[in-house]
N, C-alpha and C positions, 0 to 999 in steps of 0.2 A: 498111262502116259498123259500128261498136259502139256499143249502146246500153245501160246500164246505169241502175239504177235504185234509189232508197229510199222503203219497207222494201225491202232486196236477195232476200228471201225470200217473203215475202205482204205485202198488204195484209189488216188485220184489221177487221171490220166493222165498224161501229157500229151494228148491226143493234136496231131496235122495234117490237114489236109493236103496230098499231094497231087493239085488239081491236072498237072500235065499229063502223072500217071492213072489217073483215078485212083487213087490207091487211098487209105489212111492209114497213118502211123502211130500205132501205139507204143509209147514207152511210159514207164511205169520204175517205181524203187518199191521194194519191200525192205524196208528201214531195219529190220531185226525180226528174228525167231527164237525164243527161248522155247526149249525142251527139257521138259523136268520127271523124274522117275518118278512115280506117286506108287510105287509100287514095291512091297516090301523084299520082292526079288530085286536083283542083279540082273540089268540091260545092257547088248551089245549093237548099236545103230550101225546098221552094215549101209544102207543106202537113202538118199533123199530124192524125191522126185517130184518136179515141177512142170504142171499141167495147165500150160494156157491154155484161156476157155473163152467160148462165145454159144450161149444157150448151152452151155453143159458139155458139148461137143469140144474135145481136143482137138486141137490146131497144132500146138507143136510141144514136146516135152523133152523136159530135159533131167540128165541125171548125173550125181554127185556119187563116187563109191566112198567107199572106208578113206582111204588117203585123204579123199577132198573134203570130209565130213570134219577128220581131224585139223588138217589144215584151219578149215571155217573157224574151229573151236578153238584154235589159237588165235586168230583173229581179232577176238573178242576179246580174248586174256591181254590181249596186245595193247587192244584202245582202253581199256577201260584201267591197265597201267598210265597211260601216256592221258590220259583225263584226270588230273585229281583233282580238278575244282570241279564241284558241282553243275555250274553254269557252262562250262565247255561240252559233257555230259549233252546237257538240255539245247547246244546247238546240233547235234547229232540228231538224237533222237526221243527229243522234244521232252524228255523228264530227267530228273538227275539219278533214277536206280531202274534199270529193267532186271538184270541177270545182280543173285548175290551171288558177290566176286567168292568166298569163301565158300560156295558150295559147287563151283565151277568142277566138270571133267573134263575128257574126249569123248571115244569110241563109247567107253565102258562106263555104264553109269549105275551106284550104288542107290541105294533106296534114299530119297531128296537128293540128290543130286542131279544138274543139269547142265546143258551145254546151250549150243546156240550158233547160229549166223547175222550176220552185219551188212547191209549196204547190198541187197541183191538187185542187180538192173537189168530189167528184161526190153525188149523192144520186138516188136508186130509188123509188120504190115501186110492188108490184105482191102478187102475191098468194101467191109466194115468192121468200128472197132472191137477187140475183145471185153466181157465183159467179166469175167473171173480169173483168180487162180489156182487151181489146185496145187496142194502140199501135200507130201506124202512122207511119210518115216517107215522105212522097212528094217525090224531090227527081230534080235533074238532073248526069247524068254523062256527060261526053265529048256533048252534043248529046240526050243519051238518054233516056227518062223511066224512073225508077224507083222501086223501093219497100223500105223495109225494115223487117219488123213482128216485135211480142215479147206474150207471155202472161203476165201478171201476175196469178199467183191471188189470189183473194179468198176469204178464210176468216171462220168465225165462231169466239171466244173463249168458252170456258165454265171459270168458275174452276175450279179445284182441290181448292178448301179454302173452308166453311162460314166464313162471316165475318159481324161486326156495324159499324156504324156506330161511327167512331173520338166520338163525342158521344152523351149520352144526352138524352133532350128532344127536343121542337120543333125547327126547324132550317131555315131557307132555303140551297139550295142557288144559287149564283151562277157562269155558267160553266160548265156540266156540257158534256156529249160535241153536244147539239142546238147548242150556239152556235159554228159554227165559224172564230171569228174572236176566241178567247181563247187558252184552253187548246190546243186542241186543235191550235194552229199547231206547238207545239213538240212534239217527240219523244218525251220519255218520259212529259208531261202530258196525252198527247191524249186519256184519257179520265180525267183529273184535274177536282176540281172545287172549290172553296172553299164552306165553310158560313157562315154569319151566323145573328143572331139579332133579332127586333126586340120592342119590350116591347108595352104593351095598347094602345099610343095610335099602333102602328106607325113609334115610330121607333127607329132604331140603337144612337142614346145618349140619354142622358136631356138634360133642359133646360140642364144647368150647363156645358154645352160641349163640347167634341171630344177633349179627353185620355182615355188609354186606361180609363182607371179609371171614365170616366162610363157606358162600353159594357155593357151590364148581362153581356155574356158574357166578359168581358173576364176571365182568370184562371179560367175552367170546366176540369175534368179534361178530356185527352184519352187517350183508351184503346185498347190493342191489338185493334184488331181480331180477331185471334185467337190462340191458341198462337203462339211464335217467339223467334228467338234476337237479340238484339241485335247485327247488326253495323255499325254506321256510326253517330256524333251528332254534333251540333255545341251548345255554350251557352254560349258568351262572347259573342255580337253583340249591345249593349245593343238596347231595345224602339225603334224612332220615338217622337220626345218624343209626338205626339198625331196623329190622325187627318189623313191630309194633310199631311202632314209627316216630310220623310227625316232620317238621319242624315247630317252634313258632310258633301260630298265629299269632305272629306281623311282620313277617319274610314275613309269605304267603300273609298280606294284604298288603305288601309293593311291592310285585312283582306284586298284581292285579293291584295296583296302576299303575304300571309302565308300564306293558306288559301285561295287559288282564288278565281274567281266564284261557286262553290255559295254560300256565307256570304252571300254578300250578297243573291243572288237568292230563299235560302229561310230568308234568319233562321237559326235555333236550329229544329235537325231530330233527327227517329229515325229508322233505317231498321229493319226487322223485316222479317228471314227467315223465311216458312212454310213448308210443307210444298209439293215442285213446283215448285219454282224461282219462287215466288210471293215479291214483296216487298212491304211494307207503307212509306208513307213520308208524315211530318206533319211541316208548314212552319209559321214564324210563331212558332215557342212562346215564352215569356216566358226570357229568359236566368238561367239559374240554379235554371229550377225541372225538372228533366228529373229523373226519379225511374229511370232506369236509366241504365248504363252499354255501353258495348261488350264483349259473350261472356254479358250476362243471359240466363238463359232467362225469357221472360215469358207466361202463360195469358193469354185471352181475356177482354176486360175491366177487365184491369189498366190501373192510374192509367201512365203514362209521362210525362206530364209534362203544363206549363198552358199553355191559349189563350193567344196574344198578340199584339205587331205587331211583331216584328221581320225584319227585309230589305226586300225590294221587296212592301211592305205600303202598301195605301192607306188600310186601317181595323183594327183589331183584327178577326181571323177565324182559321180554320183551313184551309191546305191540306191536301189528299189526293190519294193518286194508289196504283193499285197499278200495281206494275212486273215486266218478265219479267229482272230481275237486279238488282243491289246498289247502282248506280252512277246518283240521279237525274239523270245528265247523258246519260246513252249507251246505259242502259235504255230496252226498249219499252214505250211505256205499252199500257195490258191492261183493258178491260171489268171492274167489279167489281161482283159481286151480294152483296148485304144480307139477311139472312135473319130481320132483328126491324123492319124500318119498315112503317109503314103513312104513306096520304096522309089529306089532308084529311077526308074524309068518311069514312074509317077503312077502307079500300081498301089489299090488300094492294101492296107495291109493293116493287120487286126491285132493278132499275138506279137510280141518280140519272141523269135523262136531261132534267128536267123545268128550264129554265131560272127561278129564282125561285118555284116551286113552295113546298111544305110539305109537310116529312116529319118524321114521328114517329119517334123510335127508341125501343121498349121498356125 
């Protein structure tokens, strides 16, 4: 049996500190599992088992029988229907082929042939974080019971490079790394988060309706988070006429046409290169207002371009995301700490990790 896995390398924490409890909170995705028979018998996986670790020591485990194994391995047959463009693929799970679809089963698995799970979210907390996971396959060979288990480290992420918030002001965060049934499904978003902004009477836009221009944030600077070079933009995809509202479909299949799925999913983007194989990357912006090009050098702070709603936008906002490479498709997304926010009650605060919270940026 061969069992592979993504991240192929670690999983990276999403680790918080719950300073009232003493506590810290781990949570973690294990992106996918392919299970492939390398064996010229006929395999039946009766059980999967999942063994969070800290120094080797089980903390808590959990287990999938036969029903949920199948279930999982539908799953997979499901998404990778409902994916036919390569790039959609590569915002899941950061490449466009893990499992071939034609050699796909369930329970029962013939010599090459392989199954798999999608999207596992585990969460922790104790009074330090975990540091592995065990996986385990319990299945049947020639009459026989067997087993076949793998270590998947789990690591914590500490940037690089001193960074500020790509907005200055007030700021609702929407999405951040705690809700993991947004961003954080996909690959190089999972600790991406979108900002908003709301006015004194708490709402999005003003009275006179849902066009972008009513959003009082609608056209705000957004700024380099720090020092870096400009390598990657996009700013021809016109804005969504108003809030809730896409561009054609015949509009968007012309732009995949032309320029991939990225355009469409993130509007009018910057990527910025730091220091550490650190990327910077802002979705959404207004088409035609990007104030840098690709080989800029740009300081910390600087204007890069304005808030907007263009791509897969449901209101005028800002995406963010940092990344461990250049490429928002196939990059790892990467924990990012802030070093000018404070919260509500003027409370220093480091991660965006707070779903709809309020953060100030200096």
């Amino acid at each position: 049996m061969k069992i592979s896995y993504l991240p192929s390398d670690y999983i990276i924490n999403g680790l918080r500190n719950l300073e009232e409890i003493q506590r810290k909170e781990s949570s973690f995705f294990l992106r996918a599992v392919r299970i492939e028979n390398d064996s010229s018998n006929k395999i039946k996986l009766t059980q999967y088992q999942f063994d969070i670790q800290r120094n080797s020591e089980t903390l808590k485990s959990i287990m999938y029988n036969e029903k949920m194994i199948q279930k999982k391995a539908e799953d997979v047959s499901k998404l990778i229907e409902a994916l036919p463009h390569p790039d959609l693929a590569k915002f899941f799970l950061g490449t466009a082929e893990f499992w071939n679809k034609d050699k796909l089963s369930l329970n029962d698995l013939e010599q090459d042939q392989e199954t798999g799970l999608i999207l596992e979210y585990f969460e922790y907390m104790d009074r330090e974080p975990v540091d592995q996971l065990k996986f385990t396959v319990y299945y049947i060979e020639n009459d026989e019971q067997k087993k076949e288990a793998i270590i998947i480290p789990i690591q914590h992420y500490e940037c690089k490079n001193e960074y500020i918030l790509p907005l200055r002001g007030a700021w609702i965060p929407a999405n951040p790394f705690d809700n993991p049934y947004e961003h954080r499904r996909m690959h190089s978003q999972e600790f991406g988060f979108d900002l908003i902004k709301v006015d004194k009477e708490m709402n999005l836009s003003s009275s006179s309706g849902r066009e972008n221009e009513s959003h009082i944030f609608y056209g705000e600077q957004v700024i380099a988070i720090a020092d870096g070079v400009v390598v990657d933009t996009f700013d021809q995809l016109p804005d969504n006429p108003a809030a809730g509202k896409l561009l054609p479909e015949e509009d968007l299949g012309k732009i995949i046409m032309e320029s991939g799925y990225l355009p469409v999913a993130a509007g009018n983007y910057v990527v910025i290169e730091h220091l550490e194989d650190e990327f910077s990357f802002y979705a959404h912006l207004i088409p035609e207002s990007l104030k840098v090009k690709i080989g800029d050098k740009v300081k910390q702070g600087q204007c890069i371009g304005l808030l907007g709603n263009s791509g897969n936008s449901s209101a005028p906002h800002l995406h963010f995301q940092l990344m461990q490479g250049s490429n928002p498709l196939t990059a790892r997304g990467l924990p990012c700490k802030f070093n000018n926010l404070t919260g509500l009650e003027g409370e220093k605060v480091e991660l965006v990790d707070k779903n709809f919270s309020i953060i100030y940026a200096k």
